[in-house]
matplotlib code that plots the C-alpha trace (Angstrom):
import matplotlib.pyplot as plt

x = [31.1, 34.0, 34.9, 31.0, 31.0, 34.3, 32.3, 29.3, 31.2, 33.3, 30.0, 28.6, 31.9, 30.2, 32.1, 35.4, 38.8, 38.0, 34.6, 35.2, 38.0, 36.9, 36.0, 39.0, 42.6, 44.9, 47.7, 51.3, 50.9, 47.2, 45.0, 43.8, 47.5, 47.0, 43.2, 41.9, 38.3, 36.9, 33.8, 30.9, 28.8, 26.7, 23.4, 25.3, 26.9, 23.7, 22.0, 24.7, 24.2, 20.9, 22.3, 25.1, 23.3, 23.8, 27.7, 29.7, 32.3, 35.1, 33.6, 33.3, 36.8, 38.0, 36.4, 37.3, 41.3, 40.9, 42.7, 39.5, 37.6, 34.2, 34.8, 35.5, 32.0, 30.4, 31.3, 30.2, 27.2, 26.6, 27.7, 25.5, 22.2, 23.6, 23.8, 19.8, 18.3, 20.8, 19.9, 22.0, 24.5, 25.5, 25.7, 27.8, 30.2, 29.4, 30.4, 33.6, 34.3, 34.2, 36.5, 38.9, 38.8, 39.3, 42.7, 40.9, 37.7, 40.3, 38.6, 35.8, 33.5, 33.8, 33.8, 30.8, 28.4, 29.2, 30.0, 27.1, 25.1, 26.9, 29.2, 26.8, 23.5, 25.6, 26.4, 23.2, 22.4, 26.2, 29.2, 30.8, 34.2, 35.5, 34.7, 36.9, 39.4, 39.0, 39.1, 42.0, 43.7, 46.8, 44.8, 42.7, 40.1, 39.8, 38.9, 36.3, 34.9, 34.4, 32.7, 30.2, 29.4, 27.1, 25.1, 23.1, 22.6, 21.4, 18.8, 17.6, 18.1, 21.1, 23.6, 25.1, 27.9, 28.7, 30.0, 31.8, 33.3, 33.8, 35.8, 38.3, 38.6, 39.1, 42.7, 43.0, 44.8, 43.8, 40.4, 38.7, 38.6, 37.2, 34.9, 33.5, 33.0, 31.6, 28.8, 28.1, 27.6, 25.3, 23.2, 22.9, 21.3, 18.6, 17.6, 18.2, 19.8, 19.6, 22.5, 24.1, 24.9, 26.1, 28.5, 29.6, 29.6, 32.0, 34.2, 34.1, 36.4, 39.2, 36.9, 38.9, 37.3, 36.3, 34.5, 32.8, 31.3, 30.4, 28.4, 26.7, 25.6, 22.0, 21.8, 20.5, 23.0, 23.5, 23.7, 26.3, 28.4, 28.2, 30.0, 32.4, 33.3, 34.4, 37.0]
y = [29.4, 27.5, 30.0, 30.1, 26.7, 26.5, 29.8, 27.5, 24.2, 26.2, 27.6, 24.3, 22.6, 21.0, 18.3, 18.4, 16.4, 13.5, 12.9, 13.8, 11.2, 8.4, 6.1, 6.6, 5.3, 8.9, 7.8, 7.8, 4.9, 4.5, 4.1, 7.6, 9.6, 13.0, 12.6, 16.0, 16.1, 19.9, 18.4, 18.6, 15.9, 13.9, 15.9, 19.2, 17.9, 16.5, 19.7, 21.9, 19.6, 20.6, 24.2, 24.0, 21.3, 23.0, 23.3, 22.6, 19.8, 22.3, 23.0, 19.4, 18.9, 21.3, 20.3, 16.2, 17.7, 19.0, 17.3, 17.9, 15.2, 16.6, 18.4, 15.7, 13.8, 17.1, 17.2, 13.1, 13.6, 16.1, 14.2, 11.8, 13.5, 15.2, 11.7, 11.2, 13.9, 13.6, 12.4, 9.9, 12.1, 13.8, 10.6, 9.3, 12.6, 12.1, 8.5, 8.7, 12.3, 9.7, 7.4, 9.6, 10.9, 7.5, 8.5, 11.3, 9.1, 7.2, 6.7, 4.5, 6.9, 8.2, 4.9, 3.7, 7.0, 6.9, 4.0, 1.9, 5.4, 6.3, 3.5, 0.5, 2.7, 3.7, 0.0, -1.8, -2.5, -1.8, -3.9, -4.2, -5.8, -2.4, -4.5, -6.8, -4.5, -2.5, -5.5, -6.4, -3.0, -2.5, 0.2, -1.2, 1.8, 0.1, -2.6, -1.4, 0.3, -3.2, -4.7, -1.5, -0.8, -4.1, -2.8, -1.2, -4.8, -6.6, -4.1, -4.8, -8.5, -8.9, -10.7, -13.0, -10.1, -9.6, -13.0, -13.1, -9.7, -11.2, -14.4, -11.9, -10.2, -13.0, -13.2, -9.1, -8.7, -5.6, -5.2, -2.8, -5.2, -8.0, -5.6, -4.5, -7.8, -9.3, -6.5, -7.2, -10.2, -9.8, -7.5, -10.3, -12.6, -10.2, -11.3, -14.5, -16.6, -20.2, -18.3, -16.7, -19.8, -21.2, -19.3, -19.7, -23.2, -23.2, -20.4, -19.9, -22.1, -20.0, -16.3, -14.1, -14.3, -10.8, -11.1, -14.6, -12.5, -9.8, -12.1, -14.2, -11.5, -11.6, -15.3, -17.4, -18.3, -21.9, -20.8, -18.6, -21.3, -23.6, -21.9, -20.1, -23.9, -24.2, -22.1]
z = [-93.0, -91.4, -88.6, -88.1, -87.5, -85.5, -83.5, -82.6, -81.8, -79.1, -78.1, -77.3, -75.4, -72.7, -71.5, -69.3, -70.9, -69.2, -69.8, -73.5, -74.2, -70.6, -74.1, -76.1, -75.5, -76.4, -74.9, -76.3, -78.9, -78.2, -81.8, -80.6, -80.3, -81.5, -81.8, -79.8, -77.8, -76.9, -74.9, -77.7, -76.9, -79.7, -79.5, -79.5, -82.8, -84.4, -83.7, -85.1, -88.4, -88.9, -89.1, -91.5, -93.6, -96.5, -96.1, -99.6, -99.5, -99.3, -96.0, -94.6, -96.2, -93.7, -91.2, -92.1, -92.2, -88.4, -85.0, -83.3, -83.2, -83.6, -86.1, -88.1, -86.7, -87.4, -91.3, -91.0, -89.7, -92.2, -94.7, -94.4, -94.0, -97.5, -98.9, -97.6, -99.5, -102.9, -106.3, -108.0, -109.3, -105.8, -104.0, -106.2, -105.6, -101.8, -101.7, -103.1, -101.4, -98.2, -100.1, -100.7, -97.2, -95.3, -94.3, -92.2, -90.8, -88.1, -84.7, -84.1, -83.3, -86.7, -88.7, -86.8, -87.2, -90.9, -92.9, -92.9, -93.9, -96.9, -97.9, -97.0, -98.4, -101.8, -102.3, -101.6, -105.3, -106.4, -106.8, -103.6, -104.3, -102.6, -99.0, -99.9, -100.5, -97.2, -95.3, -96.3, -95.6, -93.6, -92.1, -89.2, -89.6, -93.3, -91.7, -89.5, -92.2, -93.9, -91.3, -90.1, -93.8, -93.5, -91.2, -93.6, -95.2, -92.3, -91.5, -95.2, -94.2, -96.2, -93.9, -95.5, -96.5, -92.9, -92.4, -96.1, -94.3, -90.7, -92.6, -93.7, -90.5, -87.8, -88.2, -87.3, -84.0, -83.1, -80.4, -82.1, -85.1, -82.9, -81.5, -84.6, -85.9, -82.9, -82.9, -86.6, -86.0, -82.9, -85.2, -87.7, -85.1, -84.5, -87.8, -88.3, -85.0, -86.9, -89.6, -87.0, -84.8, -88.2, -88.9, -84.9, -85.2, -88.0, -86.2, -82.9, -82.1, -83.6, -83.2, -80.9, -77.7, -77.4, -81.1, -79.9, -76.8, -78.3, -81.1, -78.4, -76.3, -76.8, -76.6, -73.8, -71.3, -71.9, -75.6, -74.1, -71.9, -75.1, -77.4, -74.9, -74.1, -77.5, -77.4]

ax = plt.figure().add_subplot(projection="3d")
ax.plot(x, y, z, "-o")
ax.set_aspect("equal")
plt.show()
């Protein structure tokens, strides 16, 4: 099945270089060195999902172990519409198959179309002293992890994790960190703005800028000005 696969994601390159990597930093020493883009664009990948839906983990693990970039969002994408439609037992396997494959989920396109689907949906009504752990990882896509995991809590109204996370977080230097967090936290204002500006009170004036702007985004501008002021 793998050089089927490899067949049809060649088949659908329909992207040039540039317009496949214009929102990802590859440069020498960029977080996304070595990361390689063919030019398969999202819907390509989520339709070619539906077709190998079925693919075994040795597959995906292939596929996860790849340069290519969307080979490794195809096997995610996957992944997680396996995780969906399994019973107890399988998403158990399936969660900690992503686990053990965090060394290879390492751009944010990755992290972000995936964590908060399996990892965040497997520990809803779980333990989840394993955030903690991640987001205090050396390893900033950890990190990320951490923080995009919760977005399956706040969509189930459960935010108060997100901030426990984002405490842990706001010391992080790097901007895709402070992005992360700063989006997290915007989504947590969507469903409650009185907790959200509660938690900014308390941090903004030490929040990395970045994070504070992208928290406040959907606030009204004075709202805006106020806490940009603080800082």
């Amino acid at each position: 099945m793998i050089k089927q696969i490899r067949k049809q994601l060649n088949a659908e390159v329909s992207l040039s270089k540039e317009q496949a990597v214009r929102f990802f930093k590859t440069g020498k020493g960029d977080y996304a060195e070595g990361d390689v883009f063919i030019g398969v664009s999202m819907p390509s990948l989520r339709k070619l999902s539906k077709k190998f839906a079925v693919a075994s983990l040795d597959v995906l693990q292939e596929l996860l172990h790849s340069d290519i970039n969307e080979e490794r969002m195809l096997a995610l994408i996957i992944l997680a519409t396996q995780y969906v439609r399994a019973d107890h037992q399988k998403k158990e396997t399936l969660f900690q198959f992503y686990l053990s494959h965090l060394p290879h989920i390492n751009n944010w396109n990755l992290v972000d179309a995936s964590a908060h689907l399996i990892i965040g949906a497997h520990l809803w009504d779980k333990d989840r002293k394993i955030l903690l752990q991640l987001a205090q990882s050396k390893v900033m896509w950890e990190r990320r992890v951490a923080i995009v995991s919760t977005w399956y809590f706040i969509k189930k109204n459960d935010i108060k994790w997100t901030f426990k996370i984002a405490d842990l977080l706001l010391t992080s230097p790097e901007d895709l960190i402070h992005k992360a967090v700063g989006w997290m936290l915007r989504e947590t204002g969507k469903r409650n703005q009185t907790e959200l500006e509660k938690y900014l009170d308390q941090h903004a004036v030490t929040m990395p800028r970045t994070m504070l702007r992208y928290a406040i985004e959907k606030f009204s501008e004075p709202q805006r000005k106020h806490y940009l002021a603080l800082k």
